[in-house]
N, CA and C atoms as a LAMMPS dump frame, in Angstrom:
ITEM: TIMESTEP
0
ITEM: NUMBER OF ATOMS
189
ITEM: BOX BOUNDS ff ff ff
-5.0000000000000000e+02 5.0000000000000000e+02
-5.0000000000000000e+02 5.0000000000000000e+02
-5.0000000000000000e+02 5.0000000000000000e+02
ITEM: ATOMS id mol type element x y z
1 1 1 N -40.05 -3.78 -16.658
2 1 2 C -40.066 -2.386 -17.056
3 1 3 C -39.367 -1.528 -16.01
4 2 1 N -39.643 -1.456 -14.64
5 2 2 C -39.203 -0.896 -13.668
6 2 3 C -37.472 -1.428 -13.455
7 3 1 N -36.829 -2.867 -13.755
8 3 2 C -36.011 -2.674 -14.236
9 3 3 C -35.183 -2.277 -14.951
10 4 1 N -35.333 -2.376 -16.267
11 4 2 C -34.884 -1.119 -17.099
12 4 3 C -34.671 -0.156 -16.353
13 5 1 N -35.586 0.692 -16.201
14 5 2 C -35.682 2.087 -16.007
15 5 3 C -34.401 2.846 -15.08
16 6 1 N -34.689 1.657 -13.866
17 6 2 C -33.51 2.003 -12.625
18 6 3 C -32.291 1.68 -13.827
19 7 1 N -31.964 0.597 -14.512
20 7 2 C -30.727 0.975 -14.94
21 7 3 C -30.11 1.594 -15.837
22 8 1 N -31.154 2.202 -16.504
23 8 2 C -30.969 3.306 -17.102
24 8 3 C -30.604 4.057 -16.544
25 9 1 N -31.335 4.947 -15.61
26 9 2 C -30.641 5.843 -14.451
27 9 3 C -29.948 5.654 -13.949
28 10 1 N -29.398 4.617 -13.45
29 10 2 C -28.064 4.51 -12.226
30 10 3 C -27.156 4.672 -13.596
31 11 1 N -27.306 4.342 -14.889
32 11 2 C -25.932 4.185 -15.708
33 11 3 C -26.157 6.061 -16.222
34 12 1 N -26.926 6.473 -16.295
35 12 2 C -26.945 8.057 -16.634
36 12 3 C -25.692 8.9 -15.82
37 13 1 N -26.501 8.327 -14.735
38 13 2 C -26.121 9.514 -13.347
39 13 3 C -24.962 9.277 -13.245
40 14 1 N -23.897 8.849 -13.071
41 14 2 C -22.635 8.271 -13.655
42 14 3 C -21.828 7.449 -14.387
43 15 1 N -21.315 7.775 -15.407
44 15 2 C -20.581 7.157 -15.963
45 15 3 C -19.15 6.385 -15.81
46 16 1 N -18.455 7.063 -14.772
47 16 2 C -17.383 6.597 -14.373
48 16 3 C -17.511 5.654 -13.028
49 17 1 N -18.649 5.322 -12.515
50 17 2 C -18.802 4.668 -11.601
51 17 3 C -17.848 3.512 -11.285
52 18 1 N -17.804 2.92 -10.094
53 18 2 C -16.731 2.233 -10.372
54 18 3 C -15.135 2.416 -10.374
55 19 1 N -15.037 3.575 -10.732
56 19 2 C -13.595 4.192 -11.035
57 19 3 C -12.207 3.811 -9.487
58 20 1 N -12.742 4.605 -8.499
59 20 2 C -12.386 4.766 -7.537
60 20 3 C -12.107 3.045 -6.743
61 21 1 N -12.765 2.052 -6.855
62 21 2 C -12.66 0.763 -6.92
63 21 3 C -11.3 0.344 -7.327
64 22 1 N -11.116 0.927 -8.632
65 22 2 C -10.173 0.479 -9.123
66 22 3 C -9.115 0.772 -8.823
67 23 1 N -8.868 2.333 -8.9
68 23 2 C -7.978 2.966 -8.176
69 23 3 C -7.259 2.217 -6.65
70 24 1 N -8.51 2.164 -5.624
71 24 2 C -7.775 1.356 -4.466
72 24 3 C -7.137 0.039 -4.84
73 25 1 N -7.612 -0.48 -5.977
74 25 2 C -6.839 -1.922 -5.632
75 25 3 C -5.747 -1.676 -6.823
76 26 1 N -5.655 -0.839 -7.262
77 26 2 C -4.229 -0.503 -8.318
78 26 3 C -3.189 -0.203 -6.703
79 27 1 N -3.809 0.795 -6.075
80 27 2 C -3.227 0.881 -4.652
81 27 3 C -2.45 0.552 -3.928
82 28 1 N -3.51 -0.757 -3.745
83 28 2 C -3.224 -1.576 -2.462
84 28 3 C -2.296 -2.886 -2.971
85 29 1 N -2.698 -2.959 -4.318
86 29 2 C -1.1 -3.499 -5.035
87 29 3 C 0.009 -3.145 -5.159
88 30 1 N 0.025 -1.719 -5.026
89 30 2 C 1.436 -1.254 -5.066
90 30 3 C 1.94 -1.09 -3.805
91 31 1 N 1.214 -0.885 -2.995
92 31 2 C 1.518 -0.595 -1.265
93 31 3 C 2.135 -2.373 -1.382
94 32 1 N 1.379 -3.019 -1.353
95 32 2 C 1.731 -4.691 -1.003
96 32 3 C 3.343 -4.725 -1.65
97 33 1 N 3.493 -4.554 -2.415
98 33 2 C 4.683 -4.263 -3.758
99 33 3 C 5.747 -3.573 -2.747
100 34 1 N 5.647 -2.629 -2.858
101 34 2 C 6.815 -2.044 -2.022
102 34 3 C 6.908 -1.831 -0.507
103 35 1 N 6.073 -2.952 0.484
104 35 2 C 5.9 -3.721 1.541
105 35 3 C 6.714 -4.578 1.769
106 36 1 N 6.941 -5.495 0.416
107 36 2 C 7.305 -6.851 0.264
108 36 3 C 8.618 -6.466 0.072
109 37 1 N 9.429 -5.435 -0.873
110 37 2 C 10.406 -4.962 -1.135
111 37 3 C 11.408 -4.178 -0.017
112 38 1 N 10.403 -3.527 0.341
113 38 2 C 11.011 -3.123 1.683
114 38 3 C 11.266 -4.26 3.088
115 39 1 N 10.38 -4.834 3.144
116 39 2 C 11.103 -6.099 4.089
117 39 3 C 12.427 -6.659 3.475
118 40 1 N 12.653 -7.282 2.366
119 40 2 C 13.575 -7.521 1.747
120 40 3 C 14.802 -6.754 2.033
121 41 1 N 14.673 -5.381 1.629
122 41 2 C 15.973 -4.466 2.222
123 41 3 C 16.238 -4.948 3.36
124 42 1 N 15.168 -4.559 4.165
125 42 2 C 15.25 -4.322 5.717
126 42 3 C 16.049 -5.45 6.22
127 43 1 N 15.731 -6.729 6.242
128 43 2 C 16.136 -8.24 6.439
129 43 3 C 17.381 -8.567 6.129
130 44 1 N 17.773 -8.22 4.634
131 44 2 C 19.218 -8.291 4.679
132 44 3 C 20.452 -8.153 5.387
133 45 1 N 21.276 -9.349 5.322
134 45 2 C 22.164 -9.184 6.593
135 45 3 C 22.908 -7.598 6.425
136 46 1 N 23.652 -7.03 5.209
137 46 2 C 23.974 -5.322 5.564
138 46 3 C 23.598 -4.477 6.437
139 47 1 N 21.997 -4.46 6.405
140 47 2 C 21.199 -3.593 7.001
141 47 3 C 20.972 -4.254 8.084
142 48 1 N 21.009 -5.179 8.808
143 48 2 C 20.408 -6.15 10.038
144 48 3 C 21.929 -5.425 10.527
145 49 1 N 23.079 -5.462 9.951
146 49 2 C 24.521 -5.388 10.511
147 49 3 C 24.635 -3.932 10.895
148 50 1 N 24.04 -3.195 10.285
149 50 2 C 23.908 -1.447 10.552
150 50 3 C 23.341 -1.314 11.744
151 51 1 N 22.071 -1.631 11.534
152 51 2 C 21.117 -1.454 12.432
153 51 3 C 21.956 -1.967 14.077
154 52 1 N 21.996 -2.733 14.234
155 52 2 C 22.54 -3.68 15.001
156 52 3 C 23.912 -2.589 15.391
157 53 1 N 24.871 -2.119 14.4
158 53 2 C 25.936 -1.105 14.887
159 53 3 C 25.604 -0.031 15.529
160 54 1 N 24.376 0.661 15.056
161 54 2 C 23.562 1.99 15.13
162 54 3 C 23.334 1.542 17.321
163 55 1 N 22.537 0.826 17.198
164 55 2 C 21.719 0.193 18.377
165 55 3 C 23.15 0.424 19.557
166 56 1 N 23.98 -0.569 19.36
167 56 2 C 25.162 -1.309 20.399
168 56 3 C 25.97 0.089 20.513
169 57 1 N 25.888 1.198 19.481
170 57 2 C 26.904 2.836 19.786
171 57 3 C 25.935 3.865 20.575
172 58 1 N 24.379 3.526 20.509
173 58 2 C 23.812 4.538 21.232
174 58 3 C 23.963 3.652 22.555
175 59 1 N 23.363 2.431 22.473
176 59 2 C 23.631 2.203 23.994
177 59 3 C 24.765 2.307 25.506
178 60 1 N 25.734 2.736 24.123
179 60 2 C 27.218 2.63 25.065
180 60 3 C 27.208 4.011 25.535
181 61 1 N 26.992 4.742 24.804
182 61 2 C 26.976 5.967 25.308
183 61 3 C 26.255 6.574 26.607
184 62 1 N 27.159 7.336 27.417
185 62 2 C 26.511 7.775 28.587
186 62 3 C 26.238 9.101 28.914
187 63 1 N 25.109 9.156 29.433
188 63 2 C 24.749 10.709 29.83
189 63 3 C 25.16 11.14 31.052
């Protein structure tokens, strides 16, 4: 009986419970998602070759 009761109430008092749960791991899937994507850019020899140009022109430079 005292079962019931509590879950009656906990399901009253909100209905959307739960919600926010979901939300983070809709989230933290998409963060992972465009984590994974972005390494990908990043790694590519183009961008390894930029980067790498960017780096070797500030260093030459003198103050």
């Amino acid at each position: 009986m005292l079962r019931s009761a509590l879950f009656t109430r906990l399901r009253a008092a909100d209905p959307d419970a739960g919600m926010t749960t979901a939300e983070y791991a809709v989230g933290t899937v998409a963060a992972c998602g465009f984590g994974g994507i972005l390494y990908k850019v990043i790694t590519s020899p183009e961008i390894l070759g930029l980067l790498r140009d960017v780096i070797s022109s500030a260093l030459k430079l003198s103050f």
